[in-house]
TIZAVEX-881475 format. One record per atom (N, C-alpha, C, O): residue in one letter; x, y, z. Coordinates in steps of 0.05 Angstrom, whole numbers. Example, Ala and Ser with C-alpha at 12.3 -4.5 7.8 and 13.67 -1.06 7.14 Angstrom:
BEGIN
 resn      u      v      w
    A    264   -114    156
    A    246    -90    156
    A    264    -66    156
    A    285    -66    169
    S    257    -45    142
    S    273    -21    143
    S    258      1    157
    S    268     23    161
***
This chain:
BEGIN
 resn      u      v      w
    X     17    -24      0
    X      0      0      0
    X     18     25      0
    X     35     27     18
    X     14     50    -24
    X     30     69    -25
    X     26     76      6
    X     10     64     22
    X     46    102     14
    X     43    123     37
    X     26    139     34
    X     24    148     11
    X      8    148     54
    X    -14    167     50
    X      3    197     44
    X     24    199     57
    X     -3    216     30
    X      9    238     22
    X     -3    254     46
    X    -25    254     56
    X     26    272     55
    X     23    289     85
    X      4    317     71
    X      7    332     52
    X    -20    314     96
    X    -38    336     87
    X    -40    347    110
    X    -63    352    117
    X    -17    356    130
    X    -22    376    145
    X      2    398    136
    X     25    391    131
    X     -5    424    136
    X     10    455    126
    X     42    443    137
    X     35    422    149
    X     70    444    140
    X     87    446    151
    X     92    464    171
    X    106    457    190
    X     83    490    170
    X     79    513    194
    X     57    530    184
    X     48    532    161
    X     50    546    210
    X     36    565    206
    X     33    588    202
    X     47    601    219
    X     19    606    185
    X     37    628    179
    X     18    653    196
    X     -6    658    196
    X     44    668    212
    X     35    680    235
    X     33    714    226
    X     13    728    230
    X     63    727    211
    X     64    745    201
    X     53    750    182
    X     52    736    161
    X     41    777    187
    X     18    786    161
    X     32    780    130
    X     19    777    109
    X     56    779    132
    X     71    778     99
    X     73    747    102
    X     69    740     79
    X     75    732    113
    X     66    698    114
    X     41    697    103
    X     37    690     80
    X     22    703    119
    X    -13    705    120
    X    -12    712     84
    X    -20    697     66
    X     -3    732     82
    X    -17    743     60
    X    -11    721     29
    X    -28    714     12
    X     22    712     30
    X     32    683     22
    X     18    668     17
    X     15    663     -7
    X      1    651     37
    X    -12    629     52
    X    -40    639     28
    X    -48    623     11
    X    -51    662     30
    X    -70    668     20
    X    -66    672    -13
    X    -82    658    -26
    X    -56    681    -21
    X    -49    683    -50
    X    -43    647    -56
    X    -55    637    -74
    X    -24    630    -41
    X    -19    608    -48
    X    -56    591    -57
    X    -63    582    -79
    X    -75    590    -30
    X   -100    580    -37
    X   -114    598    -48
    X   -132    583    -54
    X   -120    616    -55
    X   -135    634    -86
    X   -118    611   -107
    X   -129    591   -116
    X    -96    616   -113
    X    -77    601   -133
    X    -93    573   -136
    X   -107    571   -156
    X    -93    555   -121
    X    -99    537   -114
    X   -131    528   -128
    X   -138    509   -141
    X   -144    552   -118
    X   -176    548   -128
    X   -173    549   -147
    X   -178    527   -159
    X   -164    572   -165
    X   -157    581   -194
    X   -146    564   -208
    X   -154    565   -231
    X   -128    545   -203
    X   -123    523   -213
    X   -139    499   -215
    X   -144    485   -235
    X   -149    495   -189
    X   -162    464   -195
    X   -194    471   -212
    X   -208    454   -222
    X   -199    496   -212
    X   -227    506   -222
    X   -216    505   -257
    X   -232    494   -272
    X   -196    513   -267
    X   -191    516   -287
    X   -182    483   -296
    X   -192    472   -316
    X   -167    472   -284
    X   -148    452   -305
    X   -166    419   -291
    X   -172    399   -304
    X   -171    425   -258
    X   -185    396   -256
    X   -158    395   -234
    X   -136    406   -236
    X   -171    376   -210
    X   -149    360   -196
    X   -126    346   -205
    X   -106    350   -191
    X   -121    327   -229
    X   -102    308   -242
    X    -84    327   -255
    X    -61    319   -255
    X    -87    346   -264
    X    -75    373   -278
    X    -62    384   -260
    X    -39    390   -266
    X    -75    391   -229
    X    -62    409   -224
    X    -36    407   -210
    X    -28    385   -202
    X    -24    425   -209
    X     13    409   -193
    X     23    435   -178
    X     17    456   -187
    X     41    434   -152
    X     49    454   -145
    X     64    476   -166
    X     65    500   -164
    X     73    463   -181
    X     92    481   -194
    X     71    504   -212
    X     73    529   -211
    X     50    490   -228
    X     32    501   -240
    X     12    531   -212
    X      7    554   -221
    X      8    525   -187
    X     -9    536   -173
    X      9    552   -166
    X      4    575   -173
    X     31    550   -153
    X     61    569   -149
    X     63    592   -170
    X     66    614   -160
    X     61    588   -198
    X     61    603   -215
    X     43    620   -219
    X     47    643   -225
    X     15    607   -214
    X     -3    620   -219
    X     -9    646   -188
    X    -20    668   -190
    X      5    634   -160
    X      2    650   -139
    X     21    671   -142
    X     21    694   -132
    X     44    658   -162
    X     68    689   -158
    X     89    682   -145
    X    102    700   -136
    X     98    656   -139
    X    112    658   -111
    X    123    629   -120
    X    111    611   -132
    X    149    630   -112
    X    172    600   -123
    X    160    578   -118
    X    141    583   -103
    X    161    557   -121
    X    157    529   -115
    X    168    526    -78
    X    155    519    -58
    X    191    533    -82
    X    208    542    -49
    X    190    547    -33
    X    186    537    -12
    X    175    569    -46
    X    159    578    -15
    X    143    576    -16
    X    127    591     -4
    X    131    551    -35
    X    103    541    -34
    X    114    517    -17
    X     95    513     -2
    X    127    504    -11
    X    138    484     -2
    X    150    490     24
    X    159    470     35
    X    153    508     34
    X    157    534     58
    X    129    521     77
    X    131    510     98
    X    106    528     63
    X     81    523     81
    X     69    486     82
    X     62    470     99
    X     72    487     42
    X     56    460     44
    X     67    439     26
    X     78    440      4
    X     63    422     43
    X     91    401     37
    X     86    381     -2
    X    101    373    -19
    X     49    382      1
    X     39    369    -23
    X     21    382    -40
    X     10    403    -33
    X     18    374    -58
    X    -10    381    -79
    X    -32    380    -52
    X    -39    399    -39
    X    -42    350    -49
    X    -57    342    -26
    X    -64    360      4
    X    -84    364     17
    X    -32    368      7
    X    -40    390     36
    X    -44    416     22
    X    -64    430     30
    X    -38    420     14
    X    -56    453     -8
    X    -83    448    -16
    X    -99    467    -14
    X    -92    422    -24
    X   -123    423    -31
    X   -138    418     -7
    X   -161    427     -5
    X   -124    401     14
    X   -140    399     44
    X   -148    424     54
    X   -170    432     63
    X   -120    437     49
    X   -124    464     68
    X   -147    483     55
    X   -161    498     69
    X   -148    483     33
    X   -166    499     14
    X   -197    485     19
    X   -218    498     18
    X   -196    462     24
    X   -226    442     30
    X   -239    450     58
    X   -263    452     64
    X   -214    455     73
    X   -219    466    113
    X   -233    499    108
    X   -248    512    122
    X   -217    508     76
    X   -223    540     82
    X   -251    541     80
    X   -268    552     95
    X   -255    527     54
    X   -281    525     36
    X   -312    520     50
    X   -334    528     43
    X   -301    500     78
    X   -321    491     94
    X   -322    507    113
    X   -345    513    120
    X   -302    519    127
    X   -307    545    141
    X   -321    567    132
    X   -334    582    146
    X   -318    570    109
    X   -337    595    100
    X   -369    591     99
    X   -388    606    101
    X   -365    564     94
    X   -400    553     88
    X   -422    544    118
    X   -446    544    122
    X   -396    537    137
    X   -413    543    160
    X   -413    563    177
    X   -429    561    195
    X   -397    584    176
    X   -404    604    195
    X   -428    623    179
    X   -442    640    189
    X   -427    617    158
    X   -455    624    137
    X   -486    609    152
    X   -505    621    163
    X   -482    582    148
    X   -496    563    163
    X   -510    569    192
    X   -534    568    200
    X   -484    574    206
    X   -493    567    242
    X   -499    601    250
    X   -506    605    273
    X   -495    624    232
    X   -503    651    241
    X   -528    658    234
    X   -541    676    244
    X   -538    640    210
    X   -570    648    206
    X   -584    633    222
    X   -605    643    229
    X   -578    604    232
    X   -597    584    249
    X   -595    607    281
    X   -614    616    294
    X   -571    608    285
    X   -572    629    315
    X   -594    651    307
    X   -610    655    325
    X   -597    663    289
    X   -611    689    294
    X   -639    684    287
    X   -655    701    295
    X   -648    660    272
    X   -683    646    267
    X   -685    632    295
    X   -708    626    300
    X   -667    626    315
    X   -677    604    325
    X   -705    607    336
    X   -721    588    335
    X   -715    637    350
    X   -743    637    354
    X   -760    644    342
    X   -781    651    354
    X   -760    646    312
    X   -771    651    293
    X   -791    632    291
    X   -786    612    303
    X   -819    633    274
    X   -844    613    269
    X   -833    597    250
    X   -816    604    234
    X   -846    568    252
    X   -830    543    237
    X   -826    551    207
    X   -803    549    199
    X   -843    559    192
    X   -844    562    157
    X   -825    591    165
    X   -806    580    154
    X   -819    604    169
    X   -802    622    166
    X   -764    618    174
    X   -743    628    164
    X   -770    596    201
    X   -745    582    206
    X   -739    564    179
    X   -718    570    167
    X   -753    546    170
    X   -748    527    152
    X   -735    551    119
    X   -714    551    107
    X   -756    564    117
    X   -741    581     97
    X   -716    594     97
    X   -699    594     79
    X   -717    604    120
    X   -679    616    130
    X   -670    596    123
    X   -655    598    104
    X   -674    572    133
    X   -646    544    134
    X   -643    546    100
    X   -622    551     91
    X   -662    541     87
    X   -651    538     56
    X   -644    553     49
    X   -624    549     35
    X   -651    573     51
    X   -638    598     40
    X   -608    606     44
    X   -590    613     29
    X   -610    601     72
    X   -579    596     85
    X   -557    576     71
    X   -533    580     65
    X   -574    549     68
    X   -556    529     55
    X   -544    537     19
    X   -522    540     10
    X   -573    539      7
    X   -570    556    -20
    X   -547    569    -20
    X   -530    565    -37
    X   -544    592      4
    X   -523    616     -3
    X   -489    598     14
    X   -465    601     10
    X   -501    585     27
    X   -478    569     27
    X   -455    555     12
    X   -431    555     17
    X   -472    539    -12
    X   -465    520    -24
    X   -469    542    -54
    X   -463    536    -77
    X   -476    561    -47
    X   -465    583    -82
    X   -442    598    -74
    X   -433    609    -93
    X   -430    603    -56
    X   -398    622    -43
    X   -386    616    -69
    X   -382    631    -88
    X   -377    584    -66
    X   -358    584   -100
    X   -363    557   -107
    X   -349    538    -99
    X   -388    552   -126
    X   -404    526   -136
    X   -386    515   -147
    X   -382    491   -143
    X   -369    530   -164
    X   -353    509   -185
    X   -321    499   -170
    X   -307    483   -181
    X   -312    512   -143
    X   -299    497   -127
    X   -306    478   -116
    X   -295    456   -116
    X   -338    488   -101
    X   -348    464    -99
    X   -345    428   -112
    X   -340    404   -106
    X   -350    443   -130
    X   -360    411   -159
    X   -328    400   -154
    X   -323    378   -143
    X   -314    413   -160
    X   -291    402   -163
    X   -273    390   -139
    X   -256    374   -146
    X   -276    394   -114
    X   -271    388    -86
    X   -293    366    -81
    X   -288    345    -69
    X   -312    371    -89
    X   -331    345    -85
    X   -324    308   -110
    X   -321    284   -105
    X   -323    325   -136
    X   -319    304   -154
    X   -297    297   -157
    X   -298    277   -173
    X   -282    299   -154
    X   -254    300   -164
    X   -222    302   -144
    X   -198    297   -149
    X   -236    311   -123
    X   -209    307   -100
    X   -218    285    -92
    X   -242    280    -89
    X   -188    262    -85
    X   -196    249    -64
    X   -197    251    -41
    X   -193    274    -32
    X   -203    227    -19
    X   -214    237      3
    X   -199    233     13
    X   -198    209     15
    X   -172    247     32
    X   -154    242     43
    X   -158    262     71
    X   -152    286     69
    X   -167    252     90
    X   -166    261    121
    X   -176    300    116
    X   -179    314     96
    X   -177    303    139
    X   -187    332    141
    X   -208    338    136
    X   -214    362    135
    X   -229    313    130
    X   -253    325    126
    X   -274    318    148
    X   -297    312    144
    X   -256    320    178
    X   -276    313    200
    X   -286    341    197
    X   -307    342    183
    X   -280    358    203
    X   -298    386    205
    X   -320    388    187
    X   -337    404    194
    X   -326    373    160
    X   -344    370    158
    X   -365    363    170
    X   -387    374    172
    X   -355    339    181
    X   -376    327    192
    X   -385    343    224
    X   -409    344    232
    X   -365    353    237
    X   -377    373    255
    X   -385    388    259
    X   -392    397    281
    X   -387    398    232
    X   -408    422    224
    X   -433    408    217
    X   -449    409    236
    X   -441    396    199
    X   -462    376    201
    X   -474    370    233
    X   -497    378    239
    X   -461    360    248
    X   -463    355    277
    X   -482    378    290
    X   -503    376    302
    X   -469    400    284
    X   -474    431    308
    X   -498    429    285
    X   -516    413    292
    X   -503    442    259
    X   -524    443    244
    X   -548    435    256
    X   -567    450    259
    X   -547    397    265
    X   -559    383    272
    X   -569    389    302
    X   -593    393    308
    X   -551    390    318
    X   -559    394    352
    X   -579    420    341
    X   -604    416    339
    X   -567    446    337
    X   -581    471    328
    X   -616    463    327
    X   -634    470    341
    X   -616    444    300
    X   -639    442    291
    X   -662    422    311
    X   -686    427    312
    X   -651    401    325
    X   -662    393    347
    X   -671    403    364
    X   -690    392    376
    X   -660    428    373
    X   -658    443    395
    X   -690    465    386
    X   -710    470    400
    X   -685    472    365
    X   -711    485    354
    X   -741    472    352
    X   -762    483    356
    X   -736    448    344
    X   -761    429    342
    X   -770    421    372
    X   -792    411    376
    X   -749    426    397
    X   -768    413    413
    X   -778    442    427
    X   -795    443    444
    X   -764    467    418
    X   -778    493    426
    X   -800    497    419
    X   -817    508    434
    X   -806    489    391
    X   -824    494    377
    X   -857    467    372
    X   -879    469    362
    X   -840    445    387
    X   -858    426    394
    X   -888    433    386
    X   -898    416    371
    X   -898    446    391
    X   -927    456    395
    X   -943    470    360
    X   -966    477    354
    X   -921    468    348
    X   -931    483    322
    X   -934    460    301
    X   -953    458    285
    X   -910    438    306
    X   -911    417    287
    X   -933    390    297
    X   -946    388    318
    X   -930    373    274
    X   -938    346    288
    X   -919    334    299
    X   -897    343    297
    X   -924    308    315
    X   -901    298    341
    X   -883    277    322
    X   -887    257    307
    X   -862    291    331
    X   -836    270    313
    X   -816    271    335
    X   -817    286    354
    X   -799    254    328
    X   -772    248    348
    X   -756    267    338
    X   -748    267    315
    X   -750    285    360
    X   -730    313    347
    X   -706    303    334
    X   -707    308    310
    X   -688    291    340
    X   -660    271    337
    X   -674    270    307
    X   -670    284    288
    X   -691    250    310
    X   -691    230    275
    X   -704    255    257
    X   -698    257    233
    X   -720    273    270
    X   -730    293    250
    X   -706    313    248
    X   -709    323    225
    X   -692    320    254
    X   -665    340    253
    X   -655    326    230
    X   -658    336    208
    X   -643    301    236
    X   -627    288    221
    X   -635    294    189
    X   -620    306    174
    X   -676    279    178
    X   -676    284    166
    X   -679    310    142
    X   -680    313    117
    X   -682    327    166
    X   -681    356    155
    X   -665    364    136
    X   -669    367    112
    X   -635    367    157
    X   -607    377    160
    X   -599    358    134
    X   -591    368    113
    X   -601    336    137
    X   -591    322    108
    X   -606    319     81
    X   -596    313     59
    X   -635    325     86
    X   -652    331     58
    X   -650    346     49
    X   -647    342     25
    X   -651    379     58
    X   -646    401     57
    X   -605    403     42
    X   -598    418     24
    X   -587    384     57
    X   -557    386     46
    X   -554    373     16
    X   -542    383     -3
    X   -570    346     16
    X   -570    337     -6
    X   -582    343    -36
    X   -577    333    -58
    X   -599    366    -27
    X   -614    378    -46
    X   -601    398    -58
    X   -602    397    -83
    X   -588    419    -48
    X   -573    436    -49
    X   -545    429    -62
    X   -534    440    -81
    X   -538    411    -51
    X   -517    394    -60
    X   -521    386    -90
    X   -500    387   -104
    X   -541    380   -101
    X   -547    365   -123
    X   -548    388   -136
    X   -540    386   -159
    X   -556    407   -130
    X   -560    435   -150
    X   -533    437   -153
    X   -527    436   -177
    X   -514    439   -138
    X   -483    458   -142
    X   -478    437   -173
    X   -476    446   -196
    X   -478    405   -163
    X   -468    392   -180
    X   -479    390   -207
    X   -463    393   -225
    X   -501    388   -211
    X   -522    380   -228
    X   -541    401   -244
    X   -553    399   -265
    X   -540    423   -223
    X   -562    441   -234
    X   -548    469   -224
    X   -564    479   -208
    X   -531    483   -225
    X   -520    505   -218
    X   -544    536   -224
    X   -549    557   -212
    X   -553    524   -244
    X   -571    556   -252
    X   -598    555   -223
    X   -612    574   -216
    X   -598    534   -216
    X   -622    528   -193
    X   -618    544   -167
    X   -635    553   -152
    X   -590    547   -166
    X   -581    564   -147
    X   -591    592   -150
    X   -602    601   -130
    X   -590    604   -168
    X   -602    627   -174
    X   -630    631   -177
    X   -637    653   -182
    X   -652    607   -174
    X   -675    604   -178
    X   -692    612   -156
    X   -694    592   -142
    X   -708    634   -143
    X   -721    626   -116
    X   -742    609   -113
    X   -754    608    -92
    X   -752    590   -138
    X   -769    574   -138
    X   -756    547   -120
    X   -769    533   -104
    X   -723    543   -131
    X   -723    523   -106
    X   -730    532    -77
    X   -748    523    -63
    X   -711    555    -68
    X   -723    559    -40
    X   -744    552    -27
    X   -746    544     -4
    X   -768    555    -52
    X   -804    554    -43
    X   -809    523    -39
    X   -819    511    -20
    X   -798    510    -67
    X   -799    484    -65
    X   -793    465    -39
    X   -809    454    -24
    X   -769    464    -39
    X   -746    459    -15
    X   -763    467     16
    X   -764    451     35
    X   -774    492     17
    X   -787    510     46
    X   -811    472     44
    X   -809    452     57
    X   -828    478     24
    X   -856    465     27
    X   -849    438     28
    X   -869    428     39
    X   -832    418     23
    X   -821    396     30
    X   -825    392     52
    X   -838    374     62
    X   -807    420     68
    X   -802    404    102
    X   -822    424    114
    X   -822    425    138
    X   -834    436    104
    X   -859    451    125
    X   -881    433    116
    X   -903    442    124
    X   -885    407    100
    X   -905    389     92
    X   -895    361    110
    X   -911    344    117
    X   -874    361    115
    X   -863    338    135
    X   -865    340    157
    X   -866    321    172
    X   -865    367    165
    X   -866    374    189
    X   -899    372    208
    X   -907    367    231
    X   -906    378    182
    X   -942    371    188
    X   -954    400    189
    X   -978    404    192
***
């Protein structure tokens, strides 16, 4: 069995002229794998395209692999503090108006940068670092549990746990399917409506 390729940064970059490095390196990075595809892309090619030697792309990150991880950690950070700041601010909001925020939320989530998306989804493999995914998923989830048993009294009686779950993942997978499949949908507010009446029809 080959060696798994090292996907953690080599250091961290603390000074603003590091930071700013670090940042031009993943723009580079997006700009590459969006243009040529994962199998295409190569440090030396993303180096070029950031401005900055191979040297001191290899300064921060040791592989192709730890440049696209780190770019996968950025990509999911941006999509959930998008995520968990609109669920905080609906949480006591009435159910069809909560359920609308969440898609709407997810929608604007999963459009930040669709066609990084597609390509981080289809086409990278899956090499470690993608627990924060799933712990964003997690908090999404507790969040949305936490609302249904506030709200107990508006819906019909479901098990908050198994109803979160299928919320949080009908609502991801749908959205999901647009980035990949249907990109102009993103711009549609007819899914929003669609997507809202799903889970405000499940909900009872």
């Amino acid at each position: 069995m080959p060696p798994r390729p090292r996907t953690l940064p080599r250091k961290k970059a603390v000074q603003a002229r590091s930071q700013a490095t670090v940042e031009a390196i993943l723009t580079a990075t997006a700009r590459v794998l969006v243009g040529v595809g994962y199998d295409r892309a190569s440090t030396n090619r993303i180096a070029a395209a950031a401005g900055v030697s191979v040297g001191s792309l290899y300064q921060y990150f040791p592989s192709k692999e730890a440049l696209v991880a780190a770019l996968a950690e950025r990509h999911i950070d941006e999509m959930s503090t998008v995520v968990l700041d609109a669920m905080a601010r609906h949480a006591g909001a009435p159910a069809e108006e909560t359920v609308r925020a969440l898609v709407e939320v997810m929608i604007q989530a999963h459009g930040i940068d669709p066609k990084l998306h597609k390509v981080l989804v289809e086409q990278t493999p899956r090499f470690g670092r993608l627990e924060k995914l799933h712990d964003v998923e997690a908090r999404v989830t507790e969040l949305a549990v936490a609302w249904l048993e506030a709200h107990a009294a508006e819906i019909r009686p479901v098990d908050p746990a198994i109803a979160a779950f299928i919320i949080v993942h009908a609502v991801e997978a749908l959205t999901h399917g647009a980035v990949l499949t249907r990109p102009d949908l993103l711009r549609d507010p007819r899914l929003v409506d669609e997507i809202t009446a799903l889970v405000v029809r499940y909900l009872g």
